[in-house]
C-alpha positions in Angstrom: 0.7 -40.6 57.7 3.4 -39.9 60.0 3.7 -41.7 63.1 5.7 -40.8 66.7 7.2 -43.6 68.0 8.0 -43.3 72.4 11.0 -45.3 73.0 10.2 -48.6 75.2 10.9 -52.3 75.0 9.3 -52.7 71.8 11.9 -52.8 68.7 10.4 -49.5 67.3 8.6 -48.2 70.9 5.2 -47.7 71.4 3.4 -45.6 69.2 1.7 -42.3 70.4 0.2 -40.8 67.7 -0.6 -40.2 64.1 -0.9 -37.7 62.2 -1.5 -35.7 58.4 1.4 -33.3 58.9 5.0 -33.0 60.1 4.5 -30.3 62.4 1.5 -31.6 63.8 3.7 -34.6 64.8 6.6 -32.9 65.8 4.3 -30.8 68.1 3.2 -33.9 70.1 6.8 -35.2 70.0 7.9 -31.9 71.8 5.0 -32.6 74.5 5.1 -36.6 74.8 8.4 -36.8 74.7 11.5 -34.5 76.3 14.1 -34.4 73.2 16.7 -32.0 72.8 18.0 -33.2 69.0 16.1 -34.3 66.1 17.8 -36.0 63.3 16.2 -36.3 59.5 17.2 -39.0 57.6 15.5 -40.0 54.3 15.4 -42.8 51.8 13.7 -44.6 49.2 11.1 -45.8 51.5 10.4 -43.7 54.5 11.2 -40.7 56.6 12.7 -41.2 59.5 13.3 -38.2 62.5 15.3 -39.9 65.2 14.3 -37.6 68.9 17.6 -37.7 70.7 18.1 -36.5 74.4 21.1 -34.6 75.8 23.6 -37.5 75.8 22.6 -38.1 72.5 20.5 -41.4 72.5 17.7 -42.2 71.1 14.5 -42.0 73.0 11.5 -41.4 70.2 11.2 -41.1 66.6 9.0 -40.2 64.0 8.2 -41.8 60.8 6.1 -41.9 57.2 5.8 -44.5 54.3 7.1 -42.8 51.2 4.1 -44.0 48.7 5.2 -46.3 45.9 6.6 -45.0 42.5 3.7 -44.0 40.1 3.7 -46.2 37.1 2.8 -45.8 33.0 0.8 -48.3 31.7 2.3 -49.8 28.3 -0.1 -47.9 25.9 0.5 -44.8 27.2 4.0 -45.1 27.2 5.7 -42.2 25.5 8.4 -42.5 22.7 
């Protein structure tokens, strides 16, 4: 689920929107909020696209939960 984030006095801003797809989310982004940059940065956890304005600073941002690793149960294990 991938959720935009508008820039306020909250630690992460107040959230917008949710949505099923990236472009869905990056659609509102472009009509909530004004950006002129978007940053991707990923890791093991979540996706994070920082909306940046002209000077460069952060003012939104849209993120999704990674889901956890899938795991093999110990009898199904291969050798």
């Amino acid at each position: 689920m991938w959720k935009v984030y508008k820039a306020s006095h909250y630690i992460q801003g107040e959230l917008i929107s949710q949505h099923k797809t990236e472009a869905a989310a990056r659609k509102k982004a472009k009509q909530e909020i004004e950006h002129s940059y978007t940053v991707k940065e990923e890791n093991k956890k979540e996706i994070v696209i920082w909306l940046e304005d002209k000077e460069r600073m952060a003012i939104g941002v849209i993120v999704k939960k990674k889901k956890g690793a899938k795991r093999i149960r110990q009898s199904k294990k291969e050798k």
